[in-house]
Backbone as a ProteinNet text record, in pm:
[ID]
protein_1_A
[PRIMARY]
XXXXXXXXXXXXXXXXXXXXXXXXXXXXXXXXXXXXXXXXXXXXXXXXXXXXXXXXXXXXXXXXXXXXXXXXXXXXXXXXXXXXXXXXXXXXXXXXXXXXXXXXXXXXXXXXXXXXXXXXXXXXXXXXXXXXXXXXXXXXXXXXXXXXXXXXXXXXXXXXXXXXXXXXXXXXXXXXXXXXXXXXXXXXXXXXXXXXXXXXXXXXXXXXXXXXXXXXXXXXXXXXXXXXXXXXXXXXXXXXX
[TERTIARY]
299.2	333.5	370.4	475.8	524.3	368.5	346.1	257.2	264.1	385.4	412.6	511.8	520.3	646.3	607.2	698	689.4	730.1	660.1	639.4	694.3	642.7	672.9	608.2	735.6	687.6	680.7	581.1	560.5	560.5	611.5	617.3	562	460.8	402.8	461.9	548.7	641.5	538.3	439.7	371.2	192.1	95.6	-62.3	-105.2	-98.7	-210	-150.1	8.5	52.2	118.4	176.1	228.7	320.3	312.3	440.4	526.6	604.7	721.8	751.6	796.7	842.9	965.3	1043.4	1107.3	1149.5	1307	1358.5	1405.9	1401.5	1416	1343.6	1304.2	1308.3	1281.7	1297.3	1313.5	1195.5	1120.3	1040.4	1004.9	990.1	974.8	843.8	893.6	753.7	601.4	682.4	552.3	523.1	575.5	535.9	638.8	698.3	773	821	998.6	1035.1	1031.4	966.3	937.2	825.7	778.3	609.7	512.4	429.1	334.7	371	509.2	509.1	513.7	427.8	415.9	247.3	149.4	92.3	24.4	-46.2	-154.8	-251.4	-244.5	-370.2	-490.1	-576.5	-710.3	-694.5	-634.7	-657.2	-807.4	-920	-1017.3	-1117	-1016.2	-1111.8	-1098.6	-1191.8	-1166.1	-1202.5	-1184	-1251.9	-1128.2	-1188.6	-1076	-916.4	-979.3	-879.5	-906.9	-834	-800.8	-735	-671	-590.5	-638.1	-567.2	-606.1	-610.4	-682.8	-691.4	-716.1	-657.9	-701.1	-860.6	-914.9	-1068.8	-1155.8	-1091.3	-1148.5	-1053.8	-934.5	-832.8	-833.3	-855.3	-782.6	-666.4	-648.1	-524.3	-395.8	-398.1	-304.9	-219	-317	-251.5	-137.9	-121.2	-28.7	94.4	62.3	224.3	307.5	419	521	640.5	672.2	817.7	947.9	1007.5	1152.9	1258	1352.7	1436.4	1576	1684.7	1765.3	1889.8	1992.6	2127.8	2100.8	2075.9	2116	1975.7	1864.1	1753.5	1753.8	1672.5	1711.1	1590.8	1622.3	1543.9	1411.6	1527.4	1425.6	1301.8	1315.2	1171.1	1218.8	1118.6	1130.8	1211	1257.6	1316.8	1242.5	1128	1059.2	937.1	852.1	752.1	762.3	699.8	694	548.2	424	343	306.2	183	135.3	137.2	184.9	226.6	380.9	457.5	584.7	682.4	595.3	717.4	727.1	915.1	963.6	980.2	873.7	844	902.5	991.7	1031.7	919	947.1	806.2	749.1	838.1	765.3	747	720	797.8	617.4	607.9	488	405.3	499.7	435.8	332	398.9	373.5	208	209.9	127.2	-8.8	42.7	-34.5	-123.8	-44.8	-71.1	-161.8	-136.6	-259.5	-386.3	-343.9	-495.1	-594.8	-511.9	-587.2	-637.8	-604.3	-698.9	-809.3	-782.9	-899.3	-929.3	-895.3	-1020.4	-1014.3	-920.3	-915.1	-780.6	-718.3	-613.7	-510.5	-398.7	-390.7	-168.1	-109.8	-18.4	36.3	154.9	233.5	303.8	232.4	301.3	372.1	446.7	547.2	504.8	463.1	462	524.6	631.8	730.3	692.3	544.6	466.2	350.9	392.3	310.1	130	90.9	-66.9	-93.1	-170.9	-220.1	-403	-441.6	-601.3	-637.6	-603.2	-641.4	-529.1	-447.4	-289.4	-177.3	-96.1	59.3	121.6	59.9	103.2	-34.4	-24.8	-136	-94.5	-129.3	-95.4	-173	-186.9	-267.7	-187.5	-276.2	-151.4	-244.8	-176.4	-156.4	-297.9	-337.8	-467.4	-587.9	-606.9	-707.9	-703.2	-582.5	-606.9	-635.2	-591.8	-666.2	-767	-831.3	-977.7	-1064.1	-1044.3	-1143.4	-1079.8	-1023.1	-994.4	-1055.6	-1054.6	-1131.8	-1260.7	-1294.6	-1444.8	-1480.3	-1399.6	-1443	-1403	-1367.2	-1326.1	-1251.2	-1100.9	-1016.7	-897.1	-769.2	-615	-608	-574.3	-518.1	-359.4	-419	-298.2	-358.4	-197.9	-161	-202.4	-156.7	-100.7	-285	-373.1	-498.1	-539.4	-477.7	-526.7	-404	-271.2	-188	-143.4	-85.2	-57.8	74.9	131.6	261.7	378.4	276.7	345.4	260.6	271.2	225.9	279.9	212.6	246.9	225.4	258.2	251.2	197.8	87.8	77.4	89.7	175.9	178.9	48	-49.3	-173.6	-251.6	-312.8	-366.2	-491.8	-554.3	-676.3	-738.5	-807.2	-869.8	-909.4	-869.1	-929	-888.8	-748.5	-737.4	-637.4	-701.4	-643.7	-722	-857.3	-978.1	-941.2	-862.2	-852.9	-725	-613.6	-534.7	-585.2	-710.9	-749.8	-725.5	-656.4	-587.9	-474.2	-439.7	-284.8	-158.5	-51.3	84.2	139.4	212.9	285.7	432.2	494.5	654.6	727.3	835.9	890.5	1038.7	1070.1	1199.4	1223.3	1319.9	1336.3	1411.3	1430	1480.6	1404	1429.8	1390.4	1333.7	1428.5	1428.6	1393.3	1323.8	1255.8	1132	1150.2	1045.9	914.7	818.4	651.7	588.7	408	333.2	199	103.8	-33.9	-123	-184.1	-287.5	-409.3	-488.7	-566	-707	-722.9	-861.9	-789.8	-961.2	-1006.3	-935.2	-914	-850.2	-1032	-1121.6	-1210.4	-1189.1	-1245.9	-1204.1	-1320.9	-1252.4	-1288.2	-1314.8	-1358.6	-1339.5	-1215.6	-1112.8	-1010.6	-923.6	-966.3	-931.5	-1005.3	-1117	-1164.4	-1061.9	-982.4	-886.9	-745.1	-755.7	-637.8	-497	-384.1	-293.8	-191.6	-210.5	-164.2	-275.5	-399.2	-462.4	-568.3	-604	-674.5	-838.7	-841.8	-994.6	-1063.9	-1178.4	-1255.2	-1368.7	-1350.7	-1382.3	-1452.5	-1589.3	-1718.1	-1720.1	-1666.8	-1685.7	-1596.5	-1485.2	-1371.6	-1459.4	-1487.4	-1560.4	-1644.1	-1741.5	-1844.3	-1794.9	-1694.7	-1649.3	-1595.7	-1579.7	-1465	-1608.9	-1706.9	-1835.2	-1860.8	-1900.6	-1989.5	-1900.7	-1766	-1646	-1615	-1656	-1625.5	-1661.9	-1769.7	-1826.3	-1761.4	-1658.7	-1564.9	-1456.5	-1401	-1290.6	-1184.2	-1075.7	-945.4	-809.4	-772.7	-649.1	-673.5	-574.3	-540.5	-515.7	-505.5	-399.4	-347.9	-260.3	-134.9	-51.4	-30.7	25.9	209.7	286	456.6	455.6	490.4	504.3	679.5	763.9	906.8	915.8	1018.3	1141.3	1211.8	1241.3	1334.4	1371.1	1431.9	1468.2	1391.6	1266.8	1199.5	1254.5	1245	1268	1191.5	1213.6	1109.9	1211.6	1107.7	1165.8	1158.5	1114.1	1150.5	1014	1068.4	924.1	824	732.5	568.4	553.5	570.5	538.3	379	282.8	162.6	150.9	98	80	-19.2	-88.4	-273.8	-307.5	-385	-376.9	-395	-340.8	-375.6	-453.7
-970.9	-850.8	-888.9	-804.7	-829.5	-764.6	-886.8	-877.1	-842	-905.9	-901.3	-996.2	-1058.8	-1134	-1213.4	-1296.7	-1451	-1388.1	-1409.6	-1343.2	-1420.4	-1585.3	-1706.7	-1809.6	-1901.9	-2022.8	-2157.4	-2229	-2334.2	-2517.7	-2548.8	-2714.3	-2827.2	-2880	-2977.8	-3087.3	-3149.9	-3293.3	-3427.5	-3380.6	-3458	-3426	-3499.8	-3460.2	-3402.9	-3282.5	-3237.6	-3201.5	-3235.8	-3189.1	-3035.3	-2989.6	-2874.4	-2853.8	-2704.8	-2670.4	-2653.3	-2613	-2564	-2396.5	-2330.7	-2198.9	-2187.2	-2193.7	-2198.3	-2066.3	-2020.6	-1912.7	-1967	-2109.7	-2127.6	-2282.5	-2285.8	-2484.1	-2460.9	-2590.2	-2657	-2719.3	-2635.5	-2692.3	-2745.5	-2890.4	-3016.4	-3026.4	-3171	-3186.3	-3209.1	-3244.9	-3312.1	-3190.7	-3107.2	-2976.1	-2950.8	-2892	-2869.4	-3001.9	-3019.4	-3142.7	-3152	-3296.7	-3315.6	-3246.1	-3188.8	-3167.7	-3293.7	-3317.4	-3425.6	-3552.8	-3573.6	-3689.9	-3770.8	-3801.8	-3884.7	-3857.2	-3961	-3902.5	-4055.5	-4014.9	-4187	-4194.3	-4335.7	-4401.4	-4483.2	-4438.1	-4495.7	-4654.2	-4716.3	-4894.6	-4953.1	-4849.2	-4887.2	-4836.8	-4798.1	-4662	-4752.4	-4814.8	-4844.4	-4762.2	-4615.1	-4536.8	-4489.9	-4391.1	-4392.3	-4309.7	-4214.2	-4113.8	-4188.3	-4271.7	-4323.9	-4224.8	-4115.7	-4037.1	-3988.9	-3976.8	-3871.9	-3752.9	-3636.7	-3544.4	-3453.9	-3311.6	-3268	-3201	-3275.1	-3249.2	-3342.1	-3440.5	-3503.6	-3516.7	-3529.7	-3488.5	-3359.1	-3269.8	-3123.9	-3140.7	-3222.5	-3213.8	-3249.6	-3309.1	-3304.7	-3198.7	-3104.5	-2964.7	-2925.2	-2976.5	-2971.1	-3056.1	-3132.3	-3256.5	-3184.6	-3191.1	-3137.9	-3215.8	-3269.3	-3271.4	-3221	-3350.2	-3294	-3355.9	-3285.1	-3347.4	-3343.3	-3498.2	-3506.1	-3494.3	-3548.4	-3503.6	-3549.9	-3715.6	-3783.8	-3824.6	-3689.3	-3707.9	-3738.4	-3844.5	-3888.6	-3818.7	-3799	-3731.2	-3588.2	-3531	-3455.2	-3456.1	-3602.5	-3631.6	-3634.7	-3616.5	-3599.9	-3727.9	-3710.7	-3837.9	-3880	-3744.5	-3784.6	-3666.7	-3725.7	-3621.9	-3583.7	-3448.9	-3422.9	-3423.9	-3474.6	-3508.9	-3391.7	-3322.6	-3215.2	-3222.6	-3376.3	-3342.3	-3341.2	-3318.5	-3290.9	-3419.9	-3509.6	-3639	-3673.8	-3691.9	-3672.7	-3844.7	-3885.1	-4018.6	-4043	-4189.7	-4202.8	-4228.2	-4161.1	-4160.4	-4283.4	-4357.2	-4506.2	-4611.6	-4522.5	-4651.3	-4614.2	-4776.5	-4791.6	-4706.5	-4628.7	-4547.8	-4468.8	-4380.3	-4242.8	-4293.6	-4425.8	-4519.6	-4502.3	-4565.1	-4583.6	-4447.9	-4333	-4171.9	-4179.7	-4104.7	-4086.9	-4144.1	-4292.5	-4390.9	-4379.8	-4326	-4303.2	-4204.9	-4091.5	-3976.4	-3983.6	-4079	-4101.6	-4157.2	-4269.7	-4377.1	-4477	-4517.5	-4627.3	-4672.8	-4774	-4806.6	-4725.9	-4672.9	-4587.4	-4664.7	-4607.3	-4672	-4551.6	-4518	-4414.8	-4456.3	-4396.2	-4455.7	-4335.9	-4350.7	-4313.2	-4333.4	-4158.4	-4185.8	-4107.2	-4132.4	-4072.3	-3936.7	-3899.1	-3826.6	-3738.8	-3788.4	-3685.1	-3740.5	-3680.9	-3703.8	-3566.6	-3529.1	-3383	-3406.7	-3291	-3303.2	-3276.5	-3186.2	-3127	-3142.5	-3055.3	-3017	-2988.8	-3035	-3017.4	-2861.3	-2797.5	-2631.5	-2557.7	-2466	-2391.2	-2245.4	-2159.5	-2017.8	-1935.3	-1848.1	-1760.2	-1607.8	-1518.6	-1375.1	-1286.7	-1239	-1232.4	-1102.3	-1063.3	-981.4	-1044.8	-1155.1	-1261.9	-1282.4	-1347.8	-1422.1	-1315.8	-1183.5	-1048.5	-1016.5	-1074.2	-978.1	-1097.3	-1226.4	-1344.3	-1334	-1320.3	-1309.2	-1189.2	-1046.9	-946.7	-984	-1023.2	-1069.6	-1175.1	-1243.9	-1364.8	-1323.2	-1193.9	-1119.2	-1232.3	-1240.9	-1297.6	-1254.4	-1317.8	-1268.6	-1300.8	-1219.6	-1236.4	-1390.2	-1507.3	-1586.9	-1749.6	-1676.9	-1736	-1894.4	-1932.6	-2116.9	-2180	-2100.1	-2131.6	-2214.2	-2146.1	-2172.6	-2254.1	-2314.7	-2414.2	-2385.4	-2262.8	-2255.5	-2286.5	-2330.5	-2332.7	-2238.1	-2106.8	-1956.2	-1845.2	-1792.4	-1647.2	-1569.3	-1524.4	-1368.9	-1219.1	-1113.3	-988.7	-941.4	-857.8	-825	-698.9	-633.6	-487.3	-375.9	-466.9	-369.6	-434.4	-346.9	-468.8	-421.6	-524.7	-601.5	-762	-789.6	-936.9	-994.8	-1135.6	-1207.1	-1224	-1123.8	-1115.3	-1244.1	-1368.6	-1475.3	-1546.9	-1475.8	-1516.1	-1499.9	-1405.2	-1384.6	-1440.1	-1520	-1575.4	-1748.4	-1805.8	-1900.1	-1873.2	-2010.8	-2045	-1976.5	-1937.6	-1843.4	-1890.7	-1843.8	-1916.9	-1782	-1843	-1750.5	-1805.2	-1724.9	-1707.1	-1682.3	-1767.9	-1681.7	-1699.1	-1525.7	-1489.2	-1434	-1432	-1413.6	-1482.8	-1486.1	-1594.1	-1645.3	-1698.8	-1777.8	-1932.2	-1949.2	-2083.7	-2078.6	-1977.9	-1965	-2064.9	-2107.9	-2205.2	-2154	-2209.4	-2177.8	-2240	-2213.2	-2284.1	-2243.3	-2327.3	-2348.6	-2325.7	-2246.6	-2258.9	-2303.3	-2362.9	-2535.3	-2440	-2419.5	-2441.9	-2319.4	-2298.3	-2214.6	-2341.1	-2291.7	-2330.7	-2304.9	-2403.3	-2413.9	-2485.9	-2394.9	-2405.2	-2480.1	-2578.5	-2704.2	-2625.5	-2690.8	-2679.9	-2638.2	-2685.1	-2694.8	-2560.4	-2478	-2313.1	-2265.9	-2308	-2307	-2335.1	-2406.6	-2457.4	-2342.5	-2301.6	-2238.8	-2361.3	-2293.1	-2370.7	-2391.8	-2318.6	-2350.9	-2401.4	-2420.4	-2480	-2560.6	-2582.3	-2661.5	-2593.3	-2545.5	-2495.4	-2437.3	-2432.7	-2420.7	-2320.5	-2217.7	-2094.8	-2098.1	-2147.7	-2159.4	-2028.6	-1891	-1796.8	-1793.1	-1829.6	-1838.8	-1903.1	-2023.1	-2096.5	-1994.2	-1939.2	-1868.6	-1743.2	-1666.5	-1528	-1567.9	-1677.2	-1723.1	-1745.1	-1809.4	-1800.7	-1681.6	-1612.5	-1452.6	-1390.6	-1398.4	-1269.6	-1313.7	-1476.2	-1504.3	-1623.1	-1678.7	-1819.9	-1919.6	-1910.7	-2014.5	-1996.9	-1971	-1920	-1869.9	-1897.2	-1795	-1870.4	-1832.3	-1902.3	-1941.1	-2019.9	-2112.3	-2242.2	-2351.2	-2495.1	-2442	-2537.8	-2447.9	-2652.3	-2664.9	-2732.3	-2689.9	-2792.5	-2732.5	-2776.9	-2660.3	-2637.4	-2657.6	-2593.6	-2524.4	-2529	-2678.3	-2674.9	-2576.8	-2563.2	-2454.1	-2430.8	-2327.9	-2281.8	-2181.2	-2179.5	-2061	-2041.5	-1860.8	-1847.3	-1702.4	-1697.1	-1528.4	-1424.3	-1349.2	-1248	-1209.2	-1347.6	-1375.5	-1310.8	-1229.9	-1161.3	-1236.7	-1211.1	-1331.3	-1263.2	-1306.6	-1234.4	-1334.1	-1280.1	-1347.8	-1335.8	-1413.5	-1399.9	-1476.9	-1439.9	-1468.7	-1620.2	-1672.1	-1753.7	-1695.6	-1747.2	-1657.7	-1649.8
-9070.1	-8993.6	-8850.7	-8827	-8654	-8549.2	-8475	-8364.5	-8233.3	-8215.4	-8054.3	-8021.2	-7910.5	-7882	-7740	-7804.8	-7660.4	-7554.9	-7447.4	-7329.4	-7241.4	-7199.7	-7143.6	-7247.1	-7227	-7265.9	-7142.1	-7180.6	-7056.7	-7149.4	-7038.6	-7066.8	-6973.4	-6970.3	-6897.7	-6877.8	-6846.3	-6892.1	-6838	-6716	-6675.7	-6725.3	-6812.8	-6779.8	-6662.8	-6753.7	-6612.1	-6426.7	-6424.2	-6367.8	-6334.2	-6244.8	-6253.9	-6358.6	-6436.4	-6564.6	-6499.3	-6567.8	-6567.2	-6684.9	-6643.1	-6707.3	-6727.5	-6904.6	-6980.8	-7027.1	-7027.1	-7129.5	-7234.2	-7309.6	-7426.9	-7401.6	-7551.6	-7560.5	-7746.9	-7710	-7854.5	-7906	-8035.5	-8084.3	-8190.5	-8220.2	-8277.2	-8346.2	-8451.6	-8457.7	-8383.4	-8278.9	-8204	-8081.6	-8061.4	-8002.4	-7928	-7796.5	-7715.8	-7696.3	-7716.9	-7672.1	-7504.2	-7495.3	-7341.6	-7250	-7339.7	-7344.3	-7344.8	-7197.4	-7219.2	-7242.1	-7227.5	-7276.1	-7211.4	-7040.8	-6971.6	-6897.6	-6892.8	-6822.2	-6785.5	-6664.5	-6599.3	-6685.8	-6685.1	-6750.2	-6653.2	-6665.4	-6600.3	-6644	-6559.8	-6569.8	-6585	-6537	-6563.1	-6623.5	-6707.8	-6826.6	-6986.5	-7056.8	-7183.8	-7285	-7307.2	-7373.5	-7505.9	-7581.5	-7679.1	-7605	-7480.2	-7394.6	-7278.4	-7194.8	-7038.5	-6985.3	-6996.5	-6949.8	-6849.4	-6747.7	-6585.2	-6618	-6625.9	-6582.6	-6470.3	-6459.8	-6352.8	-6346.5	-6497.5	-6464.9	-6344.9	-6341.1	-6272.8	-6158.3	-6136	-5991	-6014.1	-5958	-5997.4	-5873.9	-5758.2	-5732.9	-5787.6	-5933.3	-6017.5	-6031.1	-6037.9	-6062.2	-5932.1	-5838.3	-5714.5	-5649	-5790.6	-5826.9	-5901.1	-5876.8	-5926.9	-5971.2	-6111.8	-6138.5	-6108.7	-6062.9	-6025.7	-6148.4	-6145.5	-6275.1	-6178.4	-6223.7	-6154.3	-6287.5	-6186.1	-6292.5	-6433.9	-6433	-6568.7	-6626.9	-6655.8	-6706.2	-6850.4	-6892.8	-7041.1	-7104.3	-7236.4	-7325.2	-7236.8	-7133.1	-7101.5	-7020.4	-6971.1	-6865.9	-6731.2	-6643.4	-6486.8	-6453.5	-6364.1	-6270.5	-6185.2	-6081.5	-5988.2	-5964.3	-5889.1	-5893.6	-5760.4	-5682.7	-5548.5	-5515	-5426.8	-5408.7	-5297.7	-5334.5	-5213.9	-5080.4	-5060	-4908.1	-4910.8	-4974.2	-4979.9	-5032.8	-5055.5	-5081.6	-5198.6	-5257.6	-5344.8	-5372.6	-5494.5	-5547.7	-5703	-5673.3	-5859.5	-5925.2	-6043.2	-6130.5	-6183.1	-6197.5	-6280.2	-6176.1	-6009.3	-5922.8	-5842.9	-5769	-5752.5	-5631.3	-5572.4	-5446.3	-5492.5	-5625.8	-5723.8	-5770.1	-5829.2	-5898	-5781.3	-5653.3	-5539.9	-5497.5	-5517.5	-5407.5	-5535.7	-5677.1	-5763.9	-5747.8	-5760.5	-5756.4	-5621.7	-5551	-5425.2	-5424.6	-5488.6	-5512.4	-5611.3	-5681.5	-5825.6	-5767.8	-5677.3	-5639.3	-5778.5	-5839.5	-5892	-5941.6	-6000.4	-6072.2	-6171.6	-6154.9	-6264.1	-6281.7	-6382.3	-6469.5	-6498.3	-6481.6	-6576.4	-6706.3	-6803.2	-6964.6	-6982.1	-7101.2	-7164.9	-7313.6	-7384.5	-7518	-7565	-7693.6	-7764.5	-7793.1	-7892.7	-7916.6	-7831.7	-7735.3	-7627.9	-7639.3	-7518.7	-7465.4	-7481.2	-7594.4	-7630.5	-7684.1	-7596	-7631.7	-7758.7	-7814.1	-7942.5	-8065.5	-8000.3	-8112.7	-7992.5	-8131.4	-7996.1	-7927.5	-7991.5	-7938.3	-7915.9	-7778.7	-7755.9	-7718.2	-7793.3	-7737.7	-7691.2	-7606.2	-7558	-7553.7	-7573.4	-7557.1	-7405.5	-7350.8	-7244.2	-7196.6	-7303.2	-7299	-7285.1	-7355.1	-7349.9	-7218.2	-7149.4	-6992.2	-6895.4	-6917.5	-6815.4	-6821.9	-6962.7	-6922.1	-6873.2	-6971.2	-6858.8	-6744.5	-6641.3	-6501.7	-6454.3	-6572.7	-6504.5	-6474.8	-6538	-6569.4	-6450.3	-6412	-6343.7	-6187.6	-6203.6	-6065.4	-5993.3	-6036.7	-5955	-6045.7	-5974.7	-5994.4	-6144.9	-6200.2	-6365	-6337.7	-6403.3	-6372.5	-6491.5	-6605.5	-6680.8	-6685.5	-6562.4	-6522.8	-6552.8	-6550	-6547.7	-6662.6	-6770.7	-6920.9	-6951.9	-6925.2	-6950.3	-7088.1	-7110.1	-7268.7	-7270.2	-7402.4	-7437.4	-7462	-7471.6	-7526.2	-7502.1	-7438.7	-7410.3	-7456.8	-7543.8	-7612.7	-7557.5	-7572	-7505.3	-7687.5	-7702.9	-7842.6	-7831.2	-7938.6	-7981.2	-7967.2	-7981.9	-8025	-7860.8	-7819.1	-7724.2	-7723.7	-7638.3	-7704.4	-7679	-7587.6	-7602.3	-7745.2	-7724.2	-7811	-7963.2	-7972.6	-8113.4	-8179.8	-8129	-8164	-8232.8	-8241.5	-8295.3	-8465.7	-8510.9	-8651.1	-8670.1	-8616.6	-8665.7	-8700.9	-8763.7	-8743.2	-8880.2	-8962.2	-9099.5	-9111.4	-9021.1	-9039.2	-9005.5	-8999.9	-8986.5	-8876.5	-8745.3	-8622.8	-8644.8	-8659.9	-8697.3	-8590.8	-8508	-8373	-8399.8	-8412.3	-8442.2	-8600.1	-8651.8	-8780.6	-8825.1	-9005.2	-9113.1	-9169.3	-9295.6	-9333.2	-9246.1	-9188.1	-9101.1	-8976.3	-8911.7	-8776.6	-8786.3	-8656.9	-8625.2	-8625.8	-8692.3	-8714.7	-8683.3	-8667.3	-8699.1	-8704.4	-8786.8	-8888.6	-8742.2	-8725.6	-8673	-8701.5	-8627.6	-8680.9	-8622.2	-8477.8	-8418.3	-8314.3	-8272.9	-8127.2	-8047.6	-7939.1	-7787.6	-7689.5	-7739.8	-7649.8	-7520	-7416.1	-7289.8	-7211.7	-7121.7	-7017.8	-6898.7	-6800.9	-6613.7	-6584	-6661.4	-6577.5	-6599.9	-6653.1	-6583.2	-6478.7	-6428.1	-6289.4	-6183.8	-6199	-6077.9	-6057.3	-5932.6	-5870.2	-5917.1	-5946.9	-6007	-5858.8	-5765.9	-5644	-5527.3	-5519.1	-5443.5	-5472.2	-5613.6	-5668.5	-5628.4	-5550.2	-5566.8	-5701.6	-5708	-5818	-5795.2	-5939.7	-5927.1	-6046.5	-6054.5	-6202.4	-6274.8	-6209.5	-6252	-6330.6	-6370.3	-6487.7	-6610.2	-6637.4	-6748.1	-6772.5	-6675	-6738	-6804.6	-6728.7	-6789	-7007.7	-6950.9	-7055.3	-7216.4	-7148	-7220.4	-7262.3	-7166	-7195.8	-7282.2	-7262.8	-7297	-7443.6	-7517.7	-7624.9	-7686.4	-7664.7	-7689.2	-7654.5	-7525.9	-7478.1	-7569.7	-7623.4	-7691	-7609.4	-7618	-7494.2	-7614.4	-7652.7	-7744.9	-7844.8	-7895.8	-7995.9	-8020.9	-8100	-8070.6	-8225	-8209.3	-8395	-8380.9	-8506.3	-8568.8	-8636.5	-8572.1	-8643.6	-8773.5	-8840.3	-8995.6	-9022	-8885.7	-8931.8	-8795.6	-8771.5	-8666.6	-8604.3	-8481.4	-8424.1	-8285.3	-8275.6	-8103.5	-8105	-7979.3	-7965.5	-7844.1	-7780.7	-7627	-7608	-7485.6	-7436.9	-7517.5	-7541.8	-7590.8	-7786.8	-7850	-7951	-7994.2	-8140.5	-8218.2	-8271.3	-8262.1	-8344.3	-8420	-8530	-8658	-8713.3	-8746.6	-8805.2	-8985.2	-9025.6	-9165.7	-9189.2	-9306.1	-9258.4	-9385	-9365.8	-9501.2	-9613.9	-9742.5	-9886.7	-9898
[MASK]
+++++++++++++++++++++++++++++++++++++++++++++++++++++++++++++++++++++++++++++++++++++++++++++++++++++++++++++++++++++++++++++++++++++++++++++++++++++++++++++++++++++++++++++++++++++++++++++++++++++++++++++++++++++++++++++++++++++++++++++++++

C-alpha cells in the first residue's frame, strides 16, 4: 500500500562528515552511489572498525565536501575545514587538520563499497524526527539522525517504522522501481546529540530518543531492486508474507 513519499534524500560522500541534500540519485547495490565511500582511518586503532567518527570528533560534523569540475565516480575533490580552508582530500594538510583534532594519526581510504555501520540505506520519516526533538525540547532537524531518505507519511504518526521490520519500501512505480528489504531498527548512538552546524551536544536527544521508543528512530534496509530514486517519489510498503 502507498505510504507516503520521499521528502529528501541525503548523501554522505565523506564519514561522518557534513551531507549533502539531493533531488535525485542513483541507487545501487551498495546504497546511494557515492555514499560513504571515503572516510579516515585511525592509524592507531587495530580494531575490527578504525574508522573516525564524529562520535568521538563531533567536529567532523563541520567539514564539508567540495566537488570540482572533473570529479570521478562521484567523490569530493576537496574538503572545506571549519575554519574556512579549502584542502585536497587525499593530500596531507586534510590528513594533518583531522589528526590534530583526534589527537592521533589518521589516513583517508577509499572503499569501492562504502564505510556503513549497519546497512547501506537508512530511512527515517519525518514524524519520528519531530517528536524526538519535541521531546528533547530543541529545533526539529533532520541532519541529526543522518538518514538517506526522509519520508513525509500519509497517515501521521511517530515511529511507524517500527512495523515495516521484514518488509519491502518501493520508491516510485513499475514493476522495476528501485526497492528495498528492510533488515533492522536504526538504533541510535551519541551522535544525534550533536548540532549539525555547531557540533555541540545536547544528551537530551539520546534520552528523548530512549523514553519515546527503546532507542529506536528509523530503519537500515538492504537493495533488493536497482534504480533512480528522487524527492517527490511515492513509498509504497508491502509487508513480509
Amino acid at each position: 500500500m502507498k505510504i507516503g513519499y520521499v521528502e529528501a534524500i541525503f548523501r554522505y560522500p565523506i564519514k561522518s562528515m557534513r551531507g549533502e541534500a539531493l533531488p535525485s540519485a542513483q541507487l545501487g547495490w551498495h546504497g546511494l552511489d557515492g555514499d560513504r565511500r571515503l572516510a579516515f582511518r585511525r592509524l592507531d586503532n587495530h580494531s575490527g572498525f578504525p574508522w573516525l567518527s564524529a562520535t568521538t570528533v563531533p567536529e567532523l560534523l563541520l567539514f564539508t565536501s567540495e566537488r570540482g569540475e572533473n570529479v570521478r565516480e562521484e567523490l569530493p575533490a576537496h574538503v572545506r575545514t571549519p575554519d574556512g580552508e579549502e584542502l585536497p582530500i587525499f593530500g596531507e594538510e586534510l590528513a594533518a587538520e583531522v589528526g590534530r583534532r583526534y589527537g592521533g594519526p589518521v589516513q583517508m581510504m577509499q572503499l569501492k563499497h562504502g564505510i556503513f555501520d549497519d546497512a547501506a540505506i537508512s530511512v527515517i520519516a519525518t514524524d519520528t524526527v519531530d517528536e524526538i526533538c519535541r521531546r528533547a525540547e530543541c529545533a526539529p532537524d533532520v541532519r541529526r539522525f543522518r538518514p538517506n531518505i526522509l519520508v513525509r507519511l500519509l497517515r501521521p504518526g511517530a515511529f511507524q517504522e517500527n512495523a515495516w521490520l521484514g518488509g519491502t519500501l518501493t520508491f516510485g512505480n513499475g514493476d522495476d522501481a528501485p526497492a528495498v528489504a528492510v533488515t533492522m531498527h536504526d538504533i541510535r548512538c551519541a551522535m544525534i546529540n550533536f548540532d549539525p552546524d555547531t557540533a555541540a551536544s545536547n544528551p537530551n536527544v539520546l534520552k528523548a530518543a530512549v523514553r519515546a521508543n527503546d532507542n529506536k528512530a528509523g530503519i537500515y534496509a538492504t537493495v533488493i531492486r536497482t534504480g533512480h530514486i528522487a524527492v517527490g517519489q511515492t513509498l509504497t510498503f508491502r509487508a513480509a508474507a
